[in-house]
N, C-alpha and C positions, 0 to 999 in steps of 0.2 A: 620402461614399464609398458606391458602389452595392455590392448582395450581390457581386454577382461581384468588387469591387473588393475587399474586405473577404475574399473565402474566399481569393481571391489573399496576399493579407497574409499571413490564419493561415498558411498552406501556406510562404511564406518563412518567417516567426517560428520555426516547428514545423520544418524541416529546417537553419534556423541552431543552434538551439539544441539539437538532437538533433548535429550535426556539432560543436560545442561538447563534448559531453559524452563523445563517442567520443572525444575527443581526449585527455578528462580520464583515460580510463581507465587508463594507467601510474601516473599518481600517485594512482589510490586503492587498487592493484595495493599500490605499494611503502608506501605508511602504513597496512595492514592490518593489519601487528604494532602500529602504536603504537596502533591503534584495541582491539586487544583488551587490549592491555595497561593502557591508559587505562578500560576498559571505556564505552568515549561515541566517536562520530564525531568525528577530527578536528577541529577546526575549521577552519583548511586547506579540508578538504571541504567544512563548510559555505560557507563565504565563496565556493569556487572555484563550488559549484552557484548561490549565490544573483547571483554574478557571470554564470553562464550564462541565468539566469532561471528557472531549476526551479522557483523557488518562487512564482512570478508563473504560471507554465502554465495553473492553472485558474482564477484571480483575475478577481472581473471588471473588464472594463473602467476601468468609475468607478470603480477604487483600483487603476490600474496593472497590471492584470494584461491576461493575454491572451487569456482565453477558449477552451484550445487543444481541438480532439476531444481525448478520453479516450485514443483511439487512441494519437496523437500525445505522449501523457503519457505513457502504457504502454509505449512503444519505448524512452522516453528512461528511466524506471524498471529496462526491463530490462538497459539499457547499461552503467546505474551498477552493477548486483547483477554484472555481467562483472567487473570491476572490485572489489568489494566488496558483499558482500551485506548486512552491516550499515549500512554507509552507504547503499544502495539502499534498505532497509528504512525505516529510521529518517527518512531525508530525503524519503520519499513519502511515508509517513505524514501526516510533517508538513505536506507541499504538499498532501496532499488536504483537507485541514481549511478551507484558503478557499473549495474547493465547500462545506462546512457551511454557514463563516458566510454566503457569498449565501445560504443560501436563511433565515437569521435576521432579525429585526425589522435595519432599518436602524442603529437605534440603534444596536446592536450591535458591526457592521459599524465604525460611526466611533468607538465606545470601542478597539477594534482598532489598526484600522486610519488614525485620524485626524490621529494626529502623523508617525506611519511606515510606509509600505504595507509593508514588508520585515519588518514584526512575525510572529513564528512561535508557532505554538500545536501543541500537543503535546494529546496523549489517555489516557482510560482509560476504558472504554464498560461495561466490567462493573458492573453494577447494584448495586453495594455502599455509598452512601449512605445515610445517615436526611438522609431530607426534613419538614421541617417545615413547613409555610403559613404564612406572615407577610404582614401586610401590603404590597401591591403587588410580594409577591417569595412567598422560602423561606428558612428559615434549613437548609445545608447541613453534614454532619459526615462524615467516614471516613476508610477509608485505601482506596487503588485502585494496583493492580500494572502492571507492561508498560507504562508511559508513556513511549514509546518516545522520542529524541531530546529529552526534558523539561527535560535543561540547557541546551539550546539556544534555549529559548524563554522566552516572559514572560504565557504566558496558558495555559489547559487549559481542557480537554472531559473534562464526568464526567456517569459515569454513574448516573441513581439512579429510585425507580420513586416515585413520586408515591401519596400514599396516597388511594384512591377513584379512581384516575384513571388509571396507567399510565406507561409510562415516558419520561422526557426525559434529555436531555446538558443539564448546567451549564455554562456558560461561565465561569470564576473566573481571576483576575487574581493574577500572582506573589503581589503582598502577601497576600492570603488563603492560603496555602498553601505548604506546606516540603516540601521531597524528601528520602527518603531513600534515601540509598544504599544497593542491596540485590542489584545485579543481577552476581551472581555464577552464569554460567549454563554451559553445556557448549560451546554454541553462539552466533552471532551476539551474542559478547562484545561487540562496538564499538557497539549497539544504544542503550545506554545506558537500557534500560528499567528504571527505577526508579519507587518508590514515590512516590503523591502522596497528603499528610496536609492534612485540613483538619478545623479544628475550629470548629463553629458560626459557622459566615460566611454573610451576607445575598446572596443572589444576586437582582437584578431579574428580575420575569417577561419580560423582553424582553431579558434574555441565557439562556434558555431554547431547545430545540428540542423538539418533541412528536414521539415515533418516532409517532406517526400521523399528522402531519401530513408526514414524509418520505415513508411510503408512500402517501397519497392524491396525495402534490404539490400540496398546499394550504399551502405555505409562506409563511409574513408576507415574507418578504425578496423575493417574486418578485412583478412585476406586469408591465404587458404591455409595458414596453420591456426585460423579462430576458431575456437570450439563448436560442435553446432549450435550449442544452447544461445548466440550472438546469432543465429538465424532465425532466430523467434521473433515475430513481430513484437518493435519494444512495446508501442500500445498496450496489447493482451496482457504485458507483463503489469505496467503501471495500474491499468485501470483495477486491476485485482488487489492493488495494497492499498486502493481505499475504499474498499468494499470488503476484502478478510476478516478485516478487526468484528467488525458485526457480528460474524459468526460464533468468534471467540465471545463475544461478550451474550451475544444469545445461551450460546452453553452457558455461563454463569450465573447468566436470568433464569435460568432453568435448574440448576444447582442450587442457587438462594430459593427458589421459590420451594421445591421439594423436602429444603430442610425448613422453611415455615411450616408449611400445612403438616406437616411428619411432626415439629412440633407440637402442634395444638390440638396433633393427634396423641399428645401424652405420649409419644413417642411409640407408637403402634401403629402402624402403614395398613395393618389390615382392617383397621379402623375407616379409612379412606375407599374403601372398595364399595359402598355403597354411595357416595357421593360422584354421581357420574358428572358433575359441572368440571370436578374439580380433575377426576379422571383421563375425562377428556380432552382438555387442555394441555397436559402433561404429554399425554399422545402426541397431540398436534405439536409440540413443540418439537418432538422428536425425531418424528416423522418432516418437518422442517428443514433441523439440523443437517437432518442426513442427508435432502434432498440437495439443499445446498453445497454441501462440502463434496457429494457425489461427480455433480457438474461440475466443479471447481477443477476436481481433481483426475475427472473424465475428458476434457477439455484441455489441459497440460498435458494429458497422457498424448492423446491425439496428435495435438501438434506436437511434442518432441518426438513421437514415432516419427513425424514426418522429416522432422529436420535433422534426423540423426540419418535419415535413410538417405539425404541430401535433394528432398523434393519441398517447393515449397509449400506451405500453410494454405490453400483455396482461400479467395476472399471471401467467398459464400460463408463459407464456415466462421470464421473473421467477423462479419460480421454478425451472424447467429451469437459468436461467444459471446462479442461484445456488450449483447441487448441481453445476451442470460447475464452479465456481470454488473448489469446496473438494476436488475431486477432483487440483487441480496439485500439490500438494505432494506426495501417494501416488506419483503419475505422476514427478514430481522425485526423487523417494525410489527410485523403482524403475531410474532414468537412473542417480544417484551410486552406488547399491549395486554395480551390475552391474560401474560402472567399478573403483570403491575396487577390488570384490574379486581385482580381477585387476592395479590397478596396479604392483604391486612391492613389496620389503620397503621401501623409501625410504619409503616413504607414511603408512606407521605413526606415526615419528618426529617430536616437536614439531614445529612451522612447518614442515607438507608441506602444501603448498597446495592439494590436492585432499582432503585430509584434512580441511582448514577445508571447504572444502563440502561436504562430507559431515556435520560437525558443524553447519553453519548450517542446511540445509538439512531437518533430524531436530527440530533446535530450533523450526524453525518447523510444525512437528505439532502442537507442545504448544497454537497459540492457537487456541482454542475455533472460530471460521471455518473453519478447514482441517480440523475434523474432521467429516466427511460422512455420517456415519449420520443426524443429524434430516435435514437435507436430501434424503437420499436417500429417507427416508418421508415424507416432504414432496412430493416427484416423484412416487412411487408412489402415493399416494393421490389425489393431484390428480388426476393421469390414469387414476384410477378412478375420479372422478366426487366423491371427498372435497372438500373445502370447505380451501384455504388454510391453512394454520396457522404463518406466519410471517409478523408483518408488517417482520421487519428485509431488505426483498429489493426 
């Protein structure tokens, strides 16, 4: 297959399965109650996304996947969050984790992935391990929060800091470790982010990632028939799949609200034309939406030009993206508020569906990426002449 044969493909792959997922969107619409009540993603969901290939999107090749642009991932991310933000949440998460494992020892890769490509791996990246050095490995211990979609899966990424040396994800397999049930949240109930417990289990040094070997892109998993899209810094990948869903569910806040007011407009919009409160808001939402998903998708452009051209990513840039990517939830936050506060008393009331996204949307504040103050010194300093001070970007 020639390049141009091959970008032809993705490009069908990538608008089949984005036209797949728009479709799906009523019925993740209508199992949003059992997803919160359930506190985990359907499975329904699951099965329906992994039927659409969601979870194959960034997979590479040699294990069935598709290798799709980030882009491409991101549209289909923010479709599902229209739809359900838990389930946009939880099942990106999850699909972004096969960008990890390419860029991990092979080995890895076929402990995974060798019986089942359709194998799903779940996370918890907060540095709260004791690590041990053992022979040809580590012996691993702790407990780690947020593991988003974790019953859905049979493998995990943890995070721990290595002593004398800095930090790595473990790759640890169901049998080493127990979940527990704990995620009782405000927000983005269907997430199913629960606890993951392990106690003194041997992890291989080549189910390991080195966070410095993410930022240099000096990855064991990568050699010179890896796609470019495995020269993207993984960072920029991650930190974008828990920041997307916002957007998706702003569009929705914004969708709910317009058929309120358009309601109680007796169903006449040009009724609404002298109400500048209401007007306006509709505006600023939109003008929002767009600004967000512009950078989103201005920012992926950037860098795969770069790494398709085989140069790398500037850290400057890096971290510019990084500080615009924790800034979508504020930006999201400031879309849903405007709308909540004006939707009507209906809104308030259990199961008001603009109410869930206001609560999903608030919930996704709380994870440590979406909060933009170091980022934001992190920008400022750089671009005074400061020295880097993040190598997760």
């Amino acid at each position: 297959m020639t390049a141009a044969e091959t970008i032809d493909n993705k490009q069908n792959v990538a608008s089949a399965m984005l036209e797949a997922i728009n479709a799906l969107q009523p019925q993740f619409r209508k199992r949003a109650e059992q997803a919160r009540r359930e506190r985990r993603v359907p499975m329904e969901n699951i099965q329906a996304l992994q039927d659409a290939g969601f979870f194959l999107a960034l997979q590479p090749r040699a294990w069935g996947g598709h290798e799709l642009d980030p882009q491409d991932f991101f549209r289909m991310q923010c479709s599902i969050a229209e739809g359900c933000m838990s389930t946009a949440w939880a099942s990106g998460i999850v699909a972004v984790h096969a960008f990890q494992l390419a860029l991990m020892d092979k080995r890895a890769q076929q402990d995974v992935w060798g019986d089942d490509i359709h194998t799903r791996v779940s996370s918890s990246y907060a540095p709260l391990g004791k690590v041990e050095p053992a022979e040809g490995g580590f012996r691993l211990s702790g407990r780690w929060g947020w593991s988003s979609g974790c019953d859905h899966c049979t493998w995990v990424l943890l995070g721990a800091i290595v002593p004398g040396e800095g930090y790595r994800t473990f790759l640890v397999p169901k049998a080493d470790y127990s979940i527990e049930d704990t995620w009782h949240s405000m927000g983005l109930q269907g997430t199913g982010s629960n606890d993951i417990i392990v106690n003194d289990v041997f992890v291989p040094d080549y189910r390991t990632h080195k966070q410095i070997d993410g930022f240099t892109g000096n990855n064991p998993g990568i050699d010179a028939d890896s796609a470019p899209l495995y020269r993207l810094p993984w960072a920029q990948t991650f930190i974008r799949v828990v920041s997307t869903p916002a957007i998706g569910a702003a569009k929705a806040g914004l969708r709910l609200y317009c058929e309120a007011v358009v309601g109680k407009a007796s169903g006449d919009p040009t009724k609404l034309s002298g109400d500048t409160s209401t007007t306006e808001r509709v505006a600023a939402a939109v003008n929002a939406i767009d600004e967000m998903e512009a950078l989103l998708y201005r920012n992926f452009d950037e860098m795969m030009t770069a790494v398709n051209a085989g140069e790398e990513v500037p850290v400057a840039d890096r971290v510019k993206y990084r500080y615009q990517a924790s800034l979508v939830i504020e930006k999201s936050m400031g879309v849903i508020d405007s709308l909540f506060s004006s939707a009507g008393g209906a809104s308030v009331f259990t199961g008001a569906e603009i109410q869930q996204r206001f609560l999903d949307i608030h919930t996704a504040r709380a994870h440590v990426a979406n909060n933009p103050t170091s980022f934001a010194r992190n920008l400022g300093g750089v671009t005074l002449g400061a020295d880097n001070q993040d190598l997760f970007l």
